[in-house]
N, C-alpha and C positions, 0 to 999 in steps of 0.2 A: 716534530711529531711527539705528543706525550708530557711533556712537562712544561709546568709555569714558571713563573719568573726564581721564583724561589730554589728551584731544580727538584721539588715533589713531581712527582707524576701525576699526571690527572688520571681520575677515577678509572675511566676507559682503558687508559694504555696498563694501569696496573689490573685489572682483573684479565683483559689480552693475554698480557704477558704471565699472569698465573696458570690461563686454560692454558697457551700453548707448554705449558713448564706439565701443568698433567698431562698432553699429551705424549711428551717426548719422553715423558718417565712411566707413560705407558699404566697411570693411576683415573680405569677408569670408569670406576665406581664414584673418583671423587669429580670427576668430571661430568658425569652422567647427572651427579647433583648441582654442578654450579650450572651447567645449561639449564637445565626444568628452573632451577629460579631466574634465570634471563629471558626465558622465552615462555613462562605462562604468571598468571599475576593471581594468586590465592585469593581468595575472597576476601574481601576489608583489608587488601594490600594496597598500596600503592602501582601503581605502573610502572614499570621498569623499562619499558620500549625504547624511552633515550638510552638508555645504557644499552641495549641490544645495539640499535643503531651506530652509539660512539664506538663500540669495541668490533664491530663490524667493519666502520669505514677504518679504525686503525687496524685490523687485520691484512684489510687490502689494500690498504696505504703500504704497509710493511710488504707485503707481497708486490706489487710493482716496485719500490723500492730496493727491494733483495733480485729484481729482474735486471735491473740496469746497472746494477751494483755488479753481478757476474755477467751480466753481457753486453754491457756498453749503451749508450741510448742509442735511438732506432737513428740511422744516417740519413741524408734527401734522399726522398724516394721510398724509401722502405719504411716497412711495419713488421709488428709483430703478431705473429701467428698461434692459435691456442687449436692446439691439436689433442685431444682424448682416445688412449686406447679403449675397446669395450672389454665385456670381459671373454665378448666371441674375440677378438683379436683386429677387431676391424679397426682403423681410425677415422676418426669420426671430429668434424671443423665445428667451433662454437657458434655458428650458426644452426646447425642441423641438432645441437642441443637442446631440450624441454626448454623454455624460460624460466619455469621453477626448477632447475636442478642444474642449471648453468650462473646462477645472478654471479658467482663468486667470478670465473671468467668473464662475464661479460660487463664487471664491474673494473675488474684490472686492466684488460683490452682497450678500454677509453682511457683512463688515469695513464697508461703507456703511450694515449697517443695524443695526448693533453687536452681531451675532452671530461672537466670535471662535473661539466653538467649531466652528459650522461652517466657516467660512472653515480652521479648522487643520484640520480633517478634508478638507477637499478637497485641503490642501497634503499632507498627508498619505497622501493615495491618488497623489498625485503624485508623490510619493517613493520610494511602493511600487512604481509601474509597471515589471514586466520589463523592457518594450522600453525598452532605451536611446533609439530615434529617437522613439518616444514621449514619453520625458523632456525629448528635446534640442526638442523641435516645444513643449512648453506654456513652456518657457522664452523660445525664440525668440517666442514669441506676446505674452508678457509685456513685451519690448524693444522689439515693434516696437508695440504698443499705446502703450508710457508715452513709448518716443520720436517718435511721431507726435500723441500728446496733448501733450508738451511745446511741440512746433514747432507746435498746431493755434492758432490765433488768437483770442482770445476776449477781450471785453471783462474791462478790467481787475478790475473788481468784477461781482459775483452780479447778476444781475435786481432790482427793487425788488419787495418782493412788491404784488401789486394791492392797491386800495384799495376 
C-alpha cells in the first residue's frame, strides 16, 4: 500500500498521510484547506477527483488494515461488526446508517470481509458525490476514525481463541 518500486510514496499515500498528521496534531485550519482543494475543482483547474478517490481508498485500506492488525482476521464463521454510538447514547448497526454518512464503514465492512468489489463501489459513490461537503465529511470521517484507532490501546496481540 503506498509506494513504488523505488520506496517514494505514491501521490495518494503521501497527502493521506499528511491529512492524517494535521489531524492528530489537531492543525485544523490547515486541514480545512487541503480538504476544499481535494473535494471542490476551482474554475480552470484541473480535477482532482483521482486523488479524492486514491487517498480515500488508502485511508480505508489503512483502516481495515489497523483492524486486523489489533484484532486478528475474522475466524470460519464469523465477521465483523460496525457498531455507532449516537450522540443520544443509542447504538446504532451500519446498516440502519444514512448511505451518505456511513461510505467509510461500509467501505471497510467488505475489505474486512474480502469483498473488494463492494468496498470500491462504495468508494466509488463517494467519489461521485456532488456535494463537496459531503466529499470533505466521509474523508474527514476516515481520519478521524484511523487516527483515533491508531491512538486507541489495545493489547499487543489478537485475543487467544477459546478453547
Amino acid at each position: 500500500m503506498g509506494s513504488d518500486v523505488s520506496g517514494r510514496a505514491d501521490p495518494e499515500a503521501r497527502v493521506a498521510g499528511h491529512l492524517l498528521t494535521l489531524v492528530a496534531d489537531r492543525h485544523l485550519t490547515a486541514l480545512s484547506a487541503e480538504l476544499s482543494a481535494l473535494v471542490q475543482t476551482p474554475r480552470g483547474q484541473p480535477v482532482r477527483r483521482p486523488l479524492y478517490r486514491g487517498v480515500l481508498t488508502w485511508l480505508v485500506t489503512a483502516l481495515a488494515d489497523v483492524v486486523v492488525a489489533r484484532l486478528g482476521p475474522a475466524q470460519d464463521g464469523e465477521a465483523f461488526v460496525l457498531e455507532v454510538r449516537t450522540t443520544a447514547g443509542r447504538t446504532v448497526g451500519a446498516g440502519e446508517l444514512p448511505p451518505r454518512q456511513s461510505r467509510v464503514g461500509r467501505s471497510v465492512l467488505p475489505l474486512l470481509a474480502g469483498d473488494r468489489a463492494l468496498a470500491r463501489a462504495q468508494l466509488a459513490a463517494a467519489e461521485r458525490d456532488p456535494n463537496p461537503a459531503v466529499r470533505a465529511t466521509t474523508l474527514v470521517e476516515a481520519l478521524i476514525w484511523l487516527d483515533a484507532l491508531l491512538d486507541a490501546e489495545t493489547p499487543p496481540f489478537p485475543d487467544p481463541l477459546p478453547e
